[in-house]
N, C-alpha and C positions, 0 to 999 in steps of 0.2 A: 043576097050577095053582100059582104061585107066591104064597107070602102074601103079602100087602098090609104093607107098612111103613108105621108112623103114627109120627110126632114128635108127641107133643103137649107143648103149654106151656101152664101158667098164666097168666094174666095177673090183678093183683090194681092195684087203685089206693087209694092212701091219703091224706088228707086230713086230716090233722092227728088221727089215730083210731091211735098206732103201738100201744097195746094192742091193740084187735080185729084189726089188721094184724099182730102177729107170732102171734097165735094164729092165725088162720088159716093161714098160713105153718107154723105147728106141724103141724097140723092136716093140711098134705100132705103134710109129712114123715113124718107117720105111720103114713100111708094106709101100706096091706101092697100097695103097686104098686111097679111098677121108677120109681129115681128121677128125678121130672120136674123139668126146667125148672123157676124159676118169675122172669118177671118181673115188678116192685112198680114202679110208675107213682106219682112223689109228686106231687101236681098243686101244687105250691107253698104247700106246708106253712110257717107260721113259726114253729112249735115243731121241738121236737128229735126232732121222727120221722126225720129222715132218719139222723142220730146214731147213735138208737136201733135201726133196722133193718139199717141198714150194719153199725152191732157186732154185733148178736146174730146176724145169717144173714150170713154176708161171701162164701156160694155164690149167695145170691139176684143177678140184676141188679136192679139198682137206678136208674131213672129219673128225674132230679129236675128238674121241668118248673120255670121259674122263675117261672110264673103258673098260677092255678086255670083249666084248661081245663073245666071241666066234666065231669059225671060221663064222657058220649060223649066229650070232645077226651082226656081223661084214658084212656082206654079204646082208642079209635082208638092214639093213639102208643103204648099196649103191642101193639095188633095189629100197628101197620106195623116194630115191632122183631120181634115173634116171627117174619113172615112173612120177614126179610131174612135170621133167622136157618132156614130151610128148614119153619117149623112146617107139618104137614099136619091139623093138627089146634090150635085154640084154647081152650082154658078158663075163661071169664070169670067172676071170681068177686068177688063181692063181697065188700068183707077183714072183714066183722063172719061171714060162713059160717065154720062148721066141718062138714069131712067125716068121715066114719065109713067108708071104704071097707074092703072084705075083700073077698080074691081069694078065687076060689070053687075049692073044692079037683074037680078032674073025678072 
């Protein structure tokens, strides 16, 4: 039987919050998994979050809606980019999470 391939992607959306939003960002970077995707959804931020996430993670994609869709329209347009980019798997996270993940030794 052949194993199942999964792409997955993060999707995170931010909202003028670019502290909670790069730590979370931190936060999958340091998960002990192979490294994912991740793309940040700015739902039309008018502070310098976009600034500040474009400089500190310049591998994140970076989304910059030019109005607050809301938490779902904010959400929705990271799902309909992850999907375009082949995801089979999505992660939605809210950018104030931090993960603790450890891969489990067999």
């Amino acid at each position: 039987m052949a194993a199942l391939e999964t792409n997955v992607m993060v999707v995170i959306v931010n909202w003028e919050r670019p502290n909670d939003t790069l730590e979370c960002i931190r936060s999958v970077n340091r998960s002990n998994t192979p490294e994912i995707p991740i793309i940040v959804i700015d739902n039309g931020s008018k502070d310098d979050s976009v600034e500040r996430i474009s400089n500190a993670c310049p591998n994140v994609t970076l989304i910059v809606l030019p109005r607050n869709l809301g938490f779902a329209g904010g959400y929705n347009a990271g799902i309909e980019r992850a999907l375009k980019t082949n995801a089979t798997a999505i992660l939605l996270l809210n950018n104030d999470t931090t993960l603790n993940l450890r891969r489990l030794k067999p």
